[in-house]
C-alpha positions in Angstrom: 0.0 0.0 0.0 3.1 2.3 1.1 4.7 1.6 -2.6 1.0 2.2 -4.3 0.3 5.8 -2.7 3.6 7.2 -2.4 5.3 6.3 -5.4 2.4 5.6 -8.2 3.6 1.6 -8.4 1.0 -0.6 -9.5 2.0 -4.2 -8.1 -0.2 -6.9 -7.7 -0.7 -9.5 -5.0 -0.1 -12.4 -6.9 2.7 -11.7 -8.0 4.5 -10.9 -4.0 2.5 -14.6 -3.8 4.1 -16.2 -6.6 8.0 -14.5 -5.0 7.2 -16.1 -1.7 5.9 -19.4 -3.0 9.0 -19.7 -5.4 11.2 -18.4 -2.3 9.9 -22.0 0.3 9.9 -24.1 -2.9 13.7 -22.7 -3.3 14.7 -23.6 0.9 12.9 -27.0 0.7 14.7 -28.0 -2.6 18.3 -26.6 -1.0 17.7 -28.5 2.3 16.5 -31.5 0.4 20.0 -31.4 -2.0 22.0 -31.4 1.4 20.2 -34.3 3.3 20.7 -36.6 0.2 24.0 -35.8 0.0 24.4 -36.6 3.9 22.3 -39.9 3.6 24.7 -40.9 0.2 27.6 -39.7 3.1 26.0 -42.1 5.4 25.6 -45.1 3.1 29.1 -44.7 1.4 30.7 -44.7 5.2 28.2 -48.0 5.6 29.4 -49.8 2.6 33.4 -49.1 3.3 33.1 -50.1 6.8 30.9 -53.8 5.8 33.4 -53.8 2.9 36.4 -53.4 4.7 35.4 -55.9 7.8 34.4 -58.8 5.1 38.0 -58.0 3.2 39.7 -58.0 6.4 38.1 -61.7 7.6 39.6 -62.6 4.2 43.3 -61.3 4.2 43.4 -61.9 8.6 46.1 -64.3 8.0 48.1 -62.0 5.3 48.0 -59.1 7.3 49.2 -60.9 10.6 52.2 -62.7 8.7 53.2 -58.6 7.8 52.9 -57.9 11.4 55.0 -60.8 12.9 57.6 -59.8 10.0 57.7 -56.4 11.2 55.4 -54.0 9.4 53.2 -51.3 11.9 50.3 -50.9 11.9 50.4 -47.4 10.4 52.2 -48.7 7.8 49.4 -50.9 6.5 46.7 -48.4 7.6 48.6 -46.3 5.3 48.0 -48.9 2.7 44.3 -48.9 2.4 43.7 -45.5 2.8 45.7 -44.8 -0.6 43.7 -47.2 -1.7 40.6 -45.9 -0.7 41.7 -42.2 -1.9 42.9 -43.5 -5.3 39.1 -45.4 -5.9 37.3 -42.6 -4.8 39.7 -39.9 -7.1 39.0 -42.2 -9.9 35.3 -42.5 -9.4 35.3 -39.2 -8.8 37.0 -38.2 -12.3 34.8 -40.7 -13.7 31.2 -39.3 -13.1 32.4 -35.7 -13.4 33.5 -36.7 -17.1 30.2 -38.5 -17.8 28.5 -35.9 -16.1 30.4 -33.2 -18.7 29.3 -35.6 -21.2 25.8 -35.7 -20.8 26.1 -31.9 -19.5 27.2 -31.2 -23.3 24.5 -33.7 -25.1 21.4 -32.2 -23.3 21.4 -28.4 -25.4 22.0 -30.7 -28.7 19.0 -32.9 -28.0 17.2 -29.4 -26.8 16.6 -29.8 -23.5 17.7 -26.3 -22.4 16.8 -24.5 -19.6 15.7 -20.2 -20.7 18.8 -20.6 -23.6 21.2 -19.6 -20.9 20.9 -22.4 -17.9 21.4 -26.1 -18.2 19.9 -28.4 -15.9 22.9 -30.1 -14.6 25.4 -27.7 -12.7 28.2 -29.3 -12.4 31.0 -26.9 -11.0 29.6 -25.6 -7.8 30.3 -25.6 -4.3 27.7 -28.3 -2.9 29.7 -30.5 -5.6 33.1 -29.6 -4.2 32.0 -30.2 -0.7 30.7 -33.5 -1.3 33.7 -34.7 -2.7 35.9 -33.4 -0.1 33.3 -34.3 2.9 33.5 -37.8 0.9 37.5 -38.2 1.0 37.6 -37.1 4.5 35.0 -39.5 5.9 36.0 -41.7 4.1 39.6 -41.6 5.1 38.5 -41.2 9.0 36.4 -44.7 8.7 39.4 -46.5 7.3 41.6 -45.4 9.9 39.2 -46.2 12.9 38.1 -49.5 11.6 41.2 -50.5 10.4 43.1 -49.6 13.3 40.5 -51.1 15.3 41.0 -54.3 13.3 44.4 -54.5 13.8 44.8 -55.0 17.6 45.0 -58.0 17.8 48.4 -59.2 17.6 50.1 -61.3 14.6 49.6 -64.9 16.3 45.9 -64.4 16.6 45.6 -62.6 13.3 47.7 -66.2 11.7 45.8 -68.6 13.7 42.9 -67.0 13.7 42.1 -66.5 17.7 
């Protein structure tokens, strides 16, 4: 009303409605980007630490014969979590150059967002800091289950006690 008398502005209700409604669809699609990305965290930090106890079970007797011949502990937890950081760089090059790919084929098929906007934005920071909350969990879970694993000392891990 303020806007209307002093200043002569003809604006209409529908459209501070349609601002506000595209605003709360704008939060909820933000917050619901982030909690995927945490629950794909979650079931990433999941999958390494089943993966790495049913690998472990399997190589008990390997790893122990390193430890009785003198290798730490940090050594071989050193091990695995280049590993880990060289599979996840890799899969990490990997979908951003099929994501570029498909990125480039969607304005030749036409599906183009107002000419100027594609649908997939590949380079931004919620991309960067999933990748780098990814590494650094991912690094953390190694470490603690490995070095939890790894207690035990090389008779038991032989002989399996």
């Amino acid at each position: 009303e303020f806007a209307k008398e002093q200043f002569k502005i003809d604006i209409e209700m529908s459209q501070i409605n349609a601002k506000e409604n595209f605003n709360e669809v704008s939060i909820m699609a933000n917050i619901l980007s982030w909690t995927m990305i945490v629950f794909a965290i979650v079931c990433i930090i999941l999958f390494i630490v089943n993966l790495l106890q049913s690998y472990f079970q399997k190589v008990k007797r390997n790893l122990g014969t390193f430890k009785a011949f003198g290798i730490s502990n940090r050594e071989l937890i050193s091990v695995y979590v280049f590993i880990l950081v060289v599979i996840i760089c890799a899969s990490t090059l990997l979908a951003i150059i099929v994501t570029l790919f498909i990125q480039g084929l969607l304005p030749l098929l036409g599906i183009v967002k107002d000419d100027v906007y594609n649908y997939l934005d590949l380079f931004s920071g919620k991309t960067l800091g999933a990748v780098v909350i990814i590494l650094a969990s991912s690094i953390y879970t190694v470490y603690v289950v490995m070095k939890h694993l790894l207690k035990a000392t090389p008779g038991d891990l032989i002989y399996d006690r």
